[in-house]
ROSE-4610 file (N, C-alpha, C; in Angstrom, 1 decimal, always signed):
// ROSE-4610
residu = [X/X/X/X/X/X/X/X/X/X/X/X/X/X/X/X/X/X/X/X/X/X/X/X/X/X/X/X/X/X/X/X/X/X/X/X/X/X/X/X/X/X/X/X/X/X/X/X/X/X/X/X/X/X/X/X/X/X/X/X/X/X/X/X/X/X/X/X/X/X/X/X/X/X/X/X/X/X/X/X/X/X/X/X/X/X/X/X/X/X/X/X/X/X/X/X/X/X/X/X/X/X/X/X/X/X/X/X/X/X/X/X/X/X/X/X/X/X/X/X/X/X/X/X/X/X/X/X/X/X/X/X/X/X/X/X/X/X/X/X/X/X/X/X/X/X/X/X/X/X/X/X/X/X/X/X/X/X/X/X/X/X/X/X/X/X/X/X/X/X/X/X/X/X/X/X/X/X/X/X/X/X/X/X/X/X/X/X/X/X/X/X/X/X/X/X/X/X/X/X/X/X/X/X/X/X/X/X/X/X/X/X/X/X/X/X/X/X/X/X/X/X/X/X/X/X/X/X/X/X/X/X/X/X/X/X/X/X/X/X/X/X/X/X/X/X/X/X/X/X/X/X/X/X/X/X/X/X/X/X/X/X/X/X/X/X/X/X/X/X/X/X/X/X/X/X/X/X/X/X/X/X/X/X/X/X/X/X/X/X/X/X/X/X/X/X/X/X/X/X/X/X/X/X/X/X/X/X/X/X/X/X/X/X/X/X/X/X/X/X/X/X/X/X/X/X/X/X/X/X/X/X/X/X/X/X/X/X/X/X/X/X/X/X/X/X/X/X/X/X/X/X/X/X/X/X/X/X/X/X/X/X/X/X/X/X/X/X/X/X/X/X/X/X/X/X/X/X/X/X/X/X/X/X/X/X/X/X/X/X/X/X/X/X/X/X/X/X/X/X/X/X/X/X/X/X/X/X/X/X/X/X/X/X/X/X/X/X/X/X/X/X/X/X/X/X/X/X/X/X/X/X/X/X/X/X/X/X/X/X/X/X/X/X/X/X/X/X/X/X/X/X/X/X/X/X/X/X/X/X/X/X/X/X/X/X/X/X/X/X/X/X/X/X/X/X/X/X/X/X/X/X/X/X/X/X/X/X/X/X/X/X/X/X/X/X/X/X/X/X/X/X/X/X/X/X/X/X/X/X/X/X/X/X/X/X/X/X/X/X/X/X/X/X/X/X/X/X/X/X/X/X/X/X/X/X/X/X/X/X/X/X/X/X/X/X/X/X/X/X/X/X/X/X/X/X/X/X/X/X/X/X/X/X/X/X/X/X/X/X/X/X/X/X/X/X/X/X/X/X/X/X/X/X/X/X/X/X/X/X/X/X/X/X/X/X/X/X/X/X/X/X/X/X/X/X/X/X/X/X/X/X/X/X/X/X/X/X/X/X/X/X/X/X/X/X/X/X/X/X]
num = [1/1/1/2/2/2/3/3/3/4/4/4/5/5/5/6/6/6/7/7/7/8/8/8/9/9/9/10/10/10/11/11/11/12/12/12/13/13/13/14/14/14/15/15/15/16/16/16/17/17/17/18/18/18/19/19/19/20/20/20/21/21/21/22/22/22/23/23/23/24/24/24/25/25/25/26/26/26/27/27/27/28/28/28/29/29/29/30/30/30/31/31/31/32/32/32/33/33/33/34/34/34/35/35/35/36/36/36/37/37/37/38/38/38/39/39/39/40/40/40/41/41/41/42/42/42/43/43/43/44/44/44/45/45/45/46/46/46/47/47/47/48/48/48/49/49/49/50/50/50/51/51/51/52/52/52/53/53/53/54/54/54/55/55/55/56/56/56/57/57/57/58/58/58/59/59/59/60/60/60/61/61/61/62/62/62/63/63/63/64/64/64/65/65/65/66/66/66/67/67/67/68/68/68/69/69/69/70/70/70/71/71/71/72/72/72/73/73/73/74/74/74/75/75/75/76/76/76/77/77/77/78/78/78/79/79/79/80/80/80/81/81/81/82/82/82/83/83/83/84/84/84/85/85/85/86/86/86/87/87/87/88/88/88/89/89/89/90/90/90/91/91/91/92/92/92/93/93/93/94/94/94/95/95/95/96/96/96/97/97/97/98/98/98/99/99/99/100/100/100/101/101/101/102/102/102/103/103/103/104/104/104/105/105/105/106/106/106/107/107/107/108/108/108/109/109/109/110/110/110/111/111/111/112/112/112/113/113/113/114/114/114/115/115/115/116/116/116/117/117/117/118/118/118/119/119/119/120/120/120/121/121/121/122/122/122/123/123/123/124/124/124/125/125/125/126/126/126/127/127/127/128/128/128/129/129/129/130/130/130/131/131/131/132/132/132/133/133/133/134/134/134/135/135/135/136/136/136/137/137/137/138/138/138/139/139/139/140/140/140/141/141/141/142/142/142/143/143/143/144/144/144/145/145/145/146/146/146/147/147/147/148/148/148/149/149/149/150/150/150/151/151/151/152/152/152/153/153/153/154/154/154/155/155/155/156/156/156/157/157/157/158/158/158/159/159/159/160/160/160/161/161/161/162/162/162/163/163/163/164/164/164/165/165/165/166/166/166/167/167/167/168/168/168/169/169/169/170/170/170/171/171/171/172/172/172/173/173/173/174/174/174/175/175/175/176/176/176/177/177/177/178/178/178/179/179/179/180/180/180/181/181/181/182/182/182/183/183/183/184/184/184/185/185/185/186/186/186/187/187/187/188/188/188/189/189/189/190/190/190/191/191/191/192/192/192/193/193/193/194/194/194/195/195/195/196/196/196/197/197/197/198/198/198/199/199/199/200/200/200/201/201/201/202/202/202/203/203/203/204/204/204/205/205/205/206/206/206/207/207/207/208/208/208/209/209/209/210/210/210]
x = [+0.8/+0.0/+0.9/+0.5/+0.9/+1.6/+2.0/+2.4/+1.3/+0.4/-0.4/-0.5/-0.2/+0.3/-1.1/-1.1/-2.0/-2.9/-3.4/-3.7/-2.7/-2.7/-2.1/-0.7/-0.2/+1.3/+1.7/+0.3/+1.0/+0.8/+0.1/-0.2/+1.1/+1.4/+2.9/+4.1/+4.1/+5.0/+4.9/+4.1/+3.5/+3.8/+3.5/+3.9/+5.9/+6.4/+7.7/+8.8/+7.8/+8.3/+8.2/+7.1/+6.6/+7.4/+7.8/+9.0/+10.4/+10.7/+11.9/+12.3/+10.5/+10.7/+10.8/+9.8/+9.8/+11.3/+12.2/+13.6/+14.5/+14.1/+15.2/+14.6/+13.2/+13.0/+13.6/+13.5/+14.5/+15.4/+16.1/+18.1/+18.5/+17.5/+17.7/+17.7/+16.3/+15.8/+17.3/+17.6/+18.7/+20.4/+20.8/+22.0/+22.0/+20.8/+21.1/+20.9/+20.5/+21.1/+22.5/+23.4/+24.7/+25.0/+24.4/+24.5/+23.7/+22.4/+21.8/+22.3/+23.0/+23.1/+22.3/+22.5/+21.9/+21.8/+22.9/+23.3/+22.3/+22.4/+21.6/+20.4/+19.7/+18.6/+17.8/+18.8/+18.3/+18.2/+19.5/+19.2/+18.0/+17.8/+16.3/+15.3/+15.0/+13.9/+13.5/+15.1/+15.0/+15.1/+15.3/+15.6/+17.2/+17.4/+18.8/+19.0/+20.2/+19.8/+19.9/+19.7/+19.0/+18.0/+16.9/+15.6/+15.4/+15.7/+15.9/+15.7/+16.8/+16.9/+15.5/+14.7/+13.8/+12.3/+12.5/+11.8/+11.8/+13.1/+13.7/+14.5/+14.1/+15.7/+17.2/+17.4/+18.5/+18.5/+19.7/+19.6/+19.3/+19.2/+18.6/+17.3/+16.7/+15.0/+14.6/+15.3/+14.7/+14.9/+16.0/+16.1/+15.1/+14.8/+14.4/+12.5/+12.8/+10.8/+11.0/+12.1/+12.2/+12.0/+12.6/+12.9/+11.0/+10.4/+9.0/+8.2/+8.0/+7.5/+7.6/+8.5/+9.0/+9.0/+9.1/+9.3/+7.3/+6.4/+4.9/+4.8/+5.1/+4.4/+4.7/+5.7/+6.0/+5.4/+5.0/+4.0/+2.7/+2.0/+1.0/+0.8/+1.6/+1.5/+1.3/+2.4/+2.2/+0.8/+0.6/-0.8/-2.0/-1.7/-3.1/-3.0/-1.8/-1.9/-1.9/-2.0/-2.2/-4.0/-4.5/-6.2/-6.5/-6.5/-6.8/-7.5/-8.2/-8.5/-8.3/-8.4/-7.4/-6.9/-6.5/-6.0/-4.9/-4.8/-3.6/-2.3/-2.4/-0.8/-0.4/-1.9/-1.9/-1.4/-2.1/-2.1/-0.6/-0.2/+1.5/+2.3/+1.9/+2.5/+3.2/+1.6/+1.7/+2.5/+1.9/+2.4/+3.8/+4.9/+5.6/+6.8/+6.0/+6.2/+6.3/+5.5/+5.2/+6.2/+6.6/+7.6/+9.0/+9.6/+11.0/+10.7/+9.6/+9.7/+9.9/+9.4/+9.2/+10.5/+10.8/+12.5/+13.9/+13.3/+14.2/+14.0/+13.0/+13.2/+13.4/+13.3/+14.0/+14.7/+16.1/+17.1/+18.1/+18.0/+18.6/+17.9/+16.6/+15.7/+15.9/+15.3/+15.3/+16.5/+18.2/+18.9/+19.0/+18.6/+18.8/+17.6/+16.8/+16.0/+16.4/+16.3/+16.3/+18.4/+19.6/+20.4/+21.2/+21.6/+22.5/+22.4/+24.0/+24.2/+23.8/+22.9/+22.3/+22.7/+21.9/+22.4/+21.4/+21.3/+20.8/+19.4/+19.1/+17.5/+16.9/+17.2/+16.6/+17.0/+18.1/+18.0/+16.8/+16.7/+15.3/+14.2/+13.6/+12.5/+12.5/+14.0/+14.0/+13.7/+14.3/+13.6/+11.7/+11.6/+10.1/+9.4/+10.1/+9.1/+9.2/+10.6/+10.7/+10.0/+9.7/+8.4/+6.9/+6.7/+5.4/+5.2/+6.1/+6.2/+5.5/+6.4/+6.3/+4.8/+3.9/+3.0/+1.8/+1.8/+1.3/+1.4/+2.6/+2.9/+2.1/+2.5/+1.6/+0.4/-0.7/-2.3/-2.0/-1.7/-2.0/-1.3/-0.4/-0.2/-1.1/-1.7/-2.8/-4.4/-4.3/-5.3/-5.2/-3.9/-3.5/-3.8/-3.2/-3.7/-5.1/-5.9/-7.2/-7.8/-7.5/-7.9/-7.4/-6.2/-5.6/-4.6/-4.2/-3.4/-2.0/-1.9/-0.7/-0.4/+0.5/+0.5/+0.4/-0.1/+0.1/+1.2/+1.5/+3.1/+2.9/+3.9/+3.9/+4.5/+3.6/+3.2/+4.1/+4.3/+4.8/+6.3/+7.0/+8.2/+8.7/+7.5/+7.8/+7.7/+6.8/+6.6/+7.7/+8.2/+9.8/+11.1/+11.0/+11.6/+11.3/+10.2/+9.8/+10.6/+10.5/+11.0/+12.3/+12.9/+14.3/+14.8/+14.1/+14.0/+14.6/+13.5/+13.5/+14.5/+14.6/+15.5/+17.3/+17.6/+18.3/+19.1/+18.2/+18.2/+18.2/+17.5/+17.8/+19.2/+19.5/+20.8/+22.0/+22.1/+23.1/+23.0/+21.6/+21.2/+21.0/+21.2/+20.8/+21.9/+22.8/+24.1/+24.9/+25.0/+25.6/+27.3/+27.7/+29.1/+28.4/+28.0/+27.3/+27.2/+27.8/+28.0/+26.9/+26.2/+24.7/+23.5/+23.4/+22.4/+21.7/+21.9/+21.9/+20.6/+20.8/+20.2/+19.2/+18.6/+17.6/+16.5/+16.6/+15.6/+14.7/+15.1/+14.4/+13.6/+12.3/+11.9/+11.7/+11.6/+11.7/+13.5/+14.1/+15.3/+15.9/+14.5/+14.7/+13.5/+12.7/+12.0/+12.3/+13.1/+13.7/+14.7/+15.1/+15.6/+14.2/+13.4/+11.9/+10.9/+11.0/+10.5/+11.1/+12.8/+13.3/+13.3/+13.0/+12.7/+11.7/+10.3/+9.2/+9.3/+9.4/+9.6/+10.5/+11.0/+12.0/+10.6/+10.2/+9.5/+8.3/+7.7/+6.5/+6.6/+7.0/+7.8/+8.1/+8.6/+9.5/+7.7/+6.4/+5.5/+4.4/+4.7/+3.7/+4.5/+6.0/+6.4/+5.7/+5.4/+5.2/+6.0/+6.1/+6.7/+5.7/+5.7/+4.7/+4.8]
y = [-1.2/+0.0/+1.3/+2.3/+3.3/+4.4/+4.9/+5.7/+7.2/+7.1/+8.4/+9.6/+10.8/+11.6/+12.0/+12.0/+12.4/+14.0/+14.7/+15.6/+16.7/+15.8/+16.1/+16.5/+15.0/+15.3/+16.6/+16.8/+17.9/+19.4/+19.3/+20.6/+20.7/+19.6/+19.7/+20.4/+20.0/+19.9/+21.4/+21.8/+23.1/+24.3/+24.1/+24.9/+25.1/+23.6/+23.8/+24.4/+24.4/+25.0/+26.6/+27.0/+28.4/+28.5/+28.2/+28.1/+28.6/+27.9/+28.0/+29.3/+29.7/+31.1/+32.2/+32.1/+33.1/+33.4/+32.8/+32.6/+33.1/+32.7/+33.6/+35.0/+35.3/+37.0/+37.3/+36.9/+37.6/+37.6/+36.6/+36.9/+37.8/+37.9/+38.6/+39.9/+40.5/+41.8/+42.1/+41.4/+42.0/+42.1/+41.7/+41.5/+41.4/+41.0/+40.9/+39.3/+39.2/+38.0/+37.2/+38.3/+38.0/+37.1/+37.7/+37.0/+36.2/+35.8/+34.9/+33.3/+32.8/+31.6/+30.3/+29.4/+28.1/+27.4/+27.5/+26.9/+28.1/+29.3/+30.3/+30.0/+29.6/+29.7/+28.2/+27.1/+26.1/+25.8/+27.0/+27.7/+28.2/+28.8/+29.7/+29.3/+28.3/+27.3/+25.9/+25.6/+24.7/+23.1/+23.2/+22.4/+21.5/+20.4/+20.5/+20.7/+21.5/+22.0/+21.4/+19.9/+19.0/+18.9/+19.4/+19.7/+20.9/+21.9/+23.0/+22.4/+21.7/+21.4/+20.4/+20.0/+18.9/+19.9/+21.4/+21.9/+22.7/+23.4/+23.7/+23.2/+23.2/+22.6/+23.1/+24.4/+25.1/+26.1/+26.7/+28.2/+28.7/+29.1/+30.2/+30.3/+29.0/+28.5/+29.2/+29.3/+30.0/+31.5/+31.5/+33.2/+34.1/+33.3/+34.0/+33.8/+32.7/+32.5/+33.9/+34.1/+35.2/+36.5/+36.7/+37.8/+38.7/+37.3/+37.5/+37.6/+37.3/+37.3/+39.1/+39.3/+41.0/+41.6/+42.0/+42.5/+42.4/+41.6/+41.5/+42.5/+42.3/+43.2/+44.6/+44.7/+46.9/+46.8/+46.1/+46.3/+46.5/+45.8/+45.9/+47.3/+48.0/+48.8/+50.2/+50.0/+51.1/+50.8/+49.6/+49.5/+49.9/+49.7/+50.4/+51.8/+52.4/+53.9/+54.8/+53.6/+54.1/+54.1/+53.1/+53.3/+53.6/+54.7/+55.6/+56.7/+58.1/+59.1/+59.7/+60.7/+61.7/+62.4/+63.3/+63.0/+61.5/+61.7/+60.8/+60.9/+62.0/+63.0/+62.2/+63.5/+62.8/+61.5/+60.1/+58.9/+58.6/+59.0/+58.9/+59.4/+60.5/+61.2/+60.3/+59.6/+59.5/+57.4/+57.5/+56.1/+55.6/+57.0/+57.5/+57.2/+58.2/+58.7/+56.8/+56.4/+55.2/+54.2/+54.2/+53.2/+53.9/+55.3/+55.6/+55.5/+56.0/+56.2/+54.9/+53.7/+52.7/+52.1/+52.4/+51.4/+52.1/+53.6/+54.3/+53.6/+53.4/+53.1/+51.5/+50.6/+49.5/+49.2/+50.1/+50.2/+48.8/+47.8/+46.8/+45.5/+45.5/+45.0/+45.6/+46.5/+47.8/+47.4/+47.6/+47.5/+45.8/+44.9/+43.7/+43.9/+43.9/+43.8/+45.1/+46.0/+46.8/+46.9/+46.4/+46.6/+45.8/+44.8/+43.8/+43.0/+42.8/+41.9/+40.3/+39.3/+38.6/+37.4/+35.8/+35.1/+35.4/+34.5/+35.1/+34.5/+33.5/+33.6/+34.3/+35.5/+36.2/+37.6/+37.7/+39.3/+38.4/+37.4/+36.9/+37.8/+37.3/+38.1/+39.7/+40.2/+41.5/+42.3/+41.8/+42.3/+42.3/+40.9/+40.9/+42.0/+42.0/+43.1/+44.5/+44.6/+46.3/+46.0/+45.4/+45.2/+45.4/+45.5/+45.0/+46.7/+47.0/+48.4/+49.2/+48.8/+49.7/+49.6/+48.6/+48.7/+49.2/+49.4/+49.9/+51.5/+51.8/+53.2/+53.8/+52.4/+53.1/+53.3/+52.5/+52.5/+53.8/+54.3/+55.6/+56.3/+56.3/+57.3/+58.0/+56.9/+56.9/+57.0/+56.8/+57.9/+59.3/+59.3/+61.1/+61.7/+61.2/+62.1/+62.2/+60.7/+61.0/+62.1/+62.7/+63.7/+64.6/+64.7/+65.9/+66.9/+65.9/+66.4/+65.7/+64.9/+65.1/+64.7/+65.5/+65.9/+64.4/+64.6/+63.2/+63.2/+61.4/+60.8/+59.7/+59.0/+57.7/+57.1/+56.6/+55.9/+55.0/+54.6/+52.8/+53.3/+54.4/+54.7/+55.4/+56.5/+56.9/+56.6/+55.1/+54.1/+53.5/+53.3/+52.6/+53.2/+54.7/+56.2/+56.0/+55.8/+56.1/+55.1/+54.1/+53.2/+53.6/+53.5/+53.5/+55.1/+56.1/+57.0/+56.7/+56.2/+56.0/+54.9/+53.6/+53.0/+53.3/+54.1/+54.6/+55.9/+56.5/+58.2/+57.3/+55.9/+55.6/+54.5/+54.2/+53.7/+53.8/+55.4/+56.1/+55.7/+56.5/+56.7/+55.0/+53.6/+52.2/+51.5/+51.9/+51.2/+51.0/+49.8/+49.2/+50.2/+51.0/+51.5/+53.0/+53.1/+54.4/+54.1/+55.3/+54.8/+55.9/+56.1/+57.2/+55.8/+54.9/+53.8/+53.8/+53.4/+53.2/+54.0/+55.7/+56.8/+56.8/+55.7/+55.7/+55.6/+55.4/+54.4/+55.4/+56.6/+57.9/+58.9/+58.7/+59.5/+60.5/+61.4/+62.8/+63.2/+62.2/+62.8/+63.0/+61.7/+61.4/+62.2/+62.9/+63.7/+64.8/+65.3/+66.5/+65.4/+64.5/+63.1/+63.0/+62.3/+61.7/+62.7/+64.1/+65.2/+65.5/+65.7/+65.9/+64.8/+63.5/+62.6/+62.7/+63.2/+62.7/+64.5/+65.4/+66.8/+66.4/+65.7/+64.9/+64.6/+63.2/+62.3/+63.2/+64.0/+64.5/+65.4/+66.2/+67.1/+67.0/+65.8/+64.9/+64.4/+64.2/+63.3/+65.0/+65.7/+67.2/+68.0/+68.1/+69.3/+70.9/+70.3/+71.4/+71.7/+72.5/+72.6/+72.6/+71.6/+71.5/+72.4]
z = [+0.0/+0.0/+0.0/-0.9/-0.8/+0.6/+0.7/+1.9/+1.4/+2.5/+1.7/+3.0/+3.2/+3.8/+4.7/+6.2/+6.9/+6.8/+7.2/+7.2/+8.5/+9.0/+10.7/+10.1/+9.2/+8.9/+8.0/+7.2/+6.3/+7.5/+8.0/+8.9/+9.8/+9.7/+11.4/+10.3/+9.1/+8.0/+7.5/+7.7/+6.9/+8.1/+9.5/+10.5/+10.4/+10.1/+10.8/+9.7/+8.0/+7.4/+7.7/+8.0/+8.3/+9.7/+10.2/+11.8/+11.0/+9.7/+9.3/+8.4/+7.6/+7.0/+8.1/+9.2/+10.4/+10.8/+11.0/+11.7/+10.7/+9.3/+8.7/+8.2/+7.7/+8.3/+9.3/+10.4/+11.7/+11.3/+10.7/+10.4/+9.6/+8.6/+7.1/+8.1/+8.8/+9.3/+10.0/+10.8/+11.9/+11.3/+9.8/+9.3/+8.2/+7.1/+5.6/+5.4/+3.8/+3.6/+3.6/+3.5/+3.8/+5.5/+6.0/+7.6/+7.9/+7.1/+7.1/+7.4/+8.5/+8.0/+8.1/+7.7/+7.9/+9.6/+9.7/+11.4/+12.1/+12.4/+13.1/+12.7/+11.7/+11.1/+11.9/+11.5/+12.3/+13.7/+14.8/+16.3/+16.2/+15.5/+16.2/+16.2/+15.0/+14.6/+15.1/+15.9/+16.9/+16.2/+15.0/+14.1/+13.8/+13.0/+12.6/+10.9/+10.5/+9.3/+8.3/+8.3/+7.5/+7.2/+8.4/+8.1/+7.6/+7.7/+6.5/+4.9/+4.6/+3.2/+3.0/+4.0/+3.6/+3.3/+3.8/+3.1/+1.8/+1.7/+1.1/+0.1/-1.1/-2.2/-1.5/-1.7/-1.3/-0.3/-0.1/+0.5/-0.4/-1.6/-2.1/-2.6/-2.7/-2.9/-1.2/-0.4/+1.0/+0.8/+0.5/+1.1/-0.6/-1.4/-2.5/-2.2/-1.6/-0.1/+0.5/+0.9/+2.1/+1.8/+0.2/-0.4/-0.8/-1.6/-1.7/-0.8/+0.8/+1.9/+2.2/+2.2/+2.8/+1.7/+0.4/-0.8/-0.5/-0.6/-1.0/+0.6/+1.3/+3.0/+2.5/+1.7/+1.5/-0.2/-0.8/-1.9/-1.7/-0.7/+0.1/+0.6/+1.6/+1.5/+1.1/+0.0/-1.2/-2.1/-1.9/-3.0/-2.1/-0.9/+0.2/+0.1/+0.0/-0.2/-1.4/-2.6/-3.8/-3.9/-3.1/-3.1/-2.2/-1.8/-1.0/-1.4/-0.5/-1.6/-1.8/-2.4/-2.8/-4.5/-5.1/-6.2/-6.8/-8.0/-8.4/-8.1/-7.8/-7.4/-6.0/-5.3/-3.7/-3.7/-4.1/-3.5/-4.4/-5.2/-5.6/-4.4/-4.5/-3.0/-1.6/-1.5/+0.0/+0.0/-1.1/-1.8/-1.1/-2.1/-2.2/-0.8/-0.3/+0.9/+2.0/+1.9/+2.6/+2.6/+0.9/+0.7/+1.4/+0.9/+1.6/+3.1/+4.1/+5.3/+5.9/+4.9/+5.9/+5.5/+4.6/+3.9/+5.4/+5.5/+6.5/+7.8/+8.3/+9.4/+9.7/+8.9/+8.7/+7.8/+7.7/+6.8/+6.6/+7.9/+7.1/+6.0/+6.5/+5.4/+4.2/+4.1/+3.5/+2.5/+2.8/+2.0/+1.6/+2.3/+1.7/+0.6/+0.7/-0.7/-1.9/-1.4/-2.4/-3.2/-2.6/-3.1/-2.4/-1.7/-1.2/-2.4/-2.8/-3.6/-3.4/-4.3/-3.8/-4.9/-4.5/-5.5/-6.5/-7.8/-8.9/-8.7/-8.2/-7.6/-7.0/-6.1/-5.6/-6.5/-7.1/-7.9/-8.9/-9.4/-10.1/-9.8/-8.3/-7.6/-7.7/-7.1/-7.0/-8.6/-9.9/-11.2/-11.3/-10.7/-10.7/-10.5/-9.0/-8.0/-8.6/-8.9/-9.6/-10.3/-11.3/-12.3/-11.5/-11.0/-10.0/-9.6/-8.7/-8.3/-9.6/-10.6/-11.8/-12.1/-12.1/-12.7/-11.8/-10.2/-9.8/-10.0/-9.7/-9.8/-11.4/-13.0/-14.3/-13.9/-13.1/-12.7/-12.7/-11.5/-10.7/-11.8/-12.3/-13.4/-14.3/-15.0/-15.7/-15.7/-14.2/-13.4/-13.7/-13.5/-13.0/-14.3/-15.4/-17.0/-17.3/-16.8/-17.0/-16.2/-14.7/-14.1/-14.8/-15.2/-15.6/-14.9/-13.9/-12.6/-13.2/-14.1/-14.7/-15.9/-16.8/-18.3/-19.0/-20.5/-20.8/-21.5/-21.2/-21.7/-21.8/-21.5/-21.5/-20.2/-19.6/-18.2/-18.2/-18.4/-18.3/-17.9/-19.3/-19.0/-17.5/-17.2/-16.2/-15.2/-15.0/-14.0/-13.4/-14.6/-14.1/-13.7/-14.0/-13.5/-12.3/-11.7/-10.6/-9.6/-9.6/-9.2/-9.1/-10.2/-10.5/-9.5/-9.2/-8.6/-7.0/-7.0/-5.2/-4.6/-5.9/-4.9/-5.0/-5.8/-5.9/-4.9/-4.7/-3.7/-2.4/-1.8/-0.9/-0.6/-1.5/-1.6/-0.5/-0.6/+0.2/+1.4/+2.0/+3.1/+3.8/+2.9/+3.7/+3.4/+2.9/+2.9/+4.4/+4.4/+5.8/+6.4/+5.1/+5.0/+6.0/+5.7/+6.3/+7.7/+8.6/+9.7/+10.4/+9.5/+10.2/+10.5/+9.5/+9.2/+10.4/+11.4/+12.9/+13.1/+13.3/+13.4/+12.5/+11.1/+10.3/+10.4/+12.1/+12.9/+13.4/+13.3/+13.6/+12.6/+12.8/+11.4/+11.1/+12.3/+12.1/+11.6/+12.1/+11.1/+10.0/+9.1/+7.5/+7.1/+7.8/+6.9/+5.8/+6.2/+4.7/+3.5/+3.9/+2.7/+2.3/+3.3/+2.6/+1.0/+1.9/+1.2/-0.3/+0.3/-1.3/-2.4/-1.5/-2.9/-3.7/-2.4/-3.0/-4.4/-3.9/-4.3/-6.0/-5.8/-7.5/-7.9/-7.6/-8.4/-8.6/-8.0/-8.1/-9.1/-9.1/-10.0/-11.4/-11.6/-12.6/-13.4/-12.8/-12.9/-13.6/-13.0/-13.3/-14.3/-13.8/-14.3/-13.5/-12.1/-11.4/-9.7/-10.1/-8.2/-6.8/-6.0/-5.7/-3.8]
């Protein structure tokens, strides 16, 4: 007779995999994927890290799980504040605004996704997602010309400006070399950084000073 898998077994199977992504979000959050390792990964999860690979093909089938887990939680967000109300500008704006404030104040996430050099399954994801970004940011673009709150052009292009915009200008500011990083943690301090980004892209989207 077949070996046919319990319901119980897949639920215990299904927790201790979700045990093993929870443990490396923590590692990733507190050091990068770079300091991510397997041994710490299998300490925290209480595991041995044999059992890792039995859920997992590789380390990079995990950390590219990991990459999409945290990469979809700050897309989420920006897509809650792109439907919101407001002009098309506004909910660009505040969009905007949501993604750098919240990349600032958890700057080492923050740089592991958006610019830690990674293996090529997760810069996979990371293309994705900039893709993804982009195509929310075209919606709302194309909102905006239909109001008439901003010129018409071609959306798609400047969709991917936008993007290319923000993760860029925060680059500086989330690099682990930077010995301010620490201090990111404070948001009234990144408010005039936050402003003059959003003051570029807006700008760059109207051709108006806002």
């Amino acid at each position: 007779m077949a070996y046919r898998e319990t319901e119980k077994m897949r639920l215990r199977k299904a927790a201790a995999r979700q045990e093993i992504a929870d443990c490396t979000y923590q590692c990733v959050a507190e050091g990068g994927f770079r300091n991510a390792r397997i041994t710490r990964i299998a300490q925290l999860a209480g595991v041995a890290t044999g059992t890792i690979y039995r859920h997992f093909e590789s380390k990079e089938d995990l950390f590219a799980e990991i990459f999409r887990l945290a990469t979809q939680r700050e897309m989420d967000k920006v897509a809650e504040a792109l439907a919101a109300g407001g002009s098309a500008t506004e909910r660009l704006e505040n969009a905007l605004r949501q993604f750098a404030t919240r990349a600032l104040t958890g700057p080492i996430m923050a740089w592991s996704l958006i610019a830690e050099p990674v293996d090529p399954k997760v810069e996979v994801e990371r293309l994705a997602y900039r893709k993804a970004y982009a195509n929310l940011f075209e919606q709302a673009i194309l909102e905006g010309i239909k109001e008439g709150c901003i010129p018409e052009h071609n959306a798609r292009q400047s969709s991917t400006c936008l993007v290319g915009a923000m993760a860029e200008s925060l680059v500086g500011p989330l690099s682990p070399t930077q010995s301010g990083q620490a201090a990111a943690t404070e948001i009234d301090n990144n408010d005039p950084l936050v402003d003059t980004i959003i003051r570029f892209c807006i700008q760059g989207l109207t051709g108006t000073r806002s």
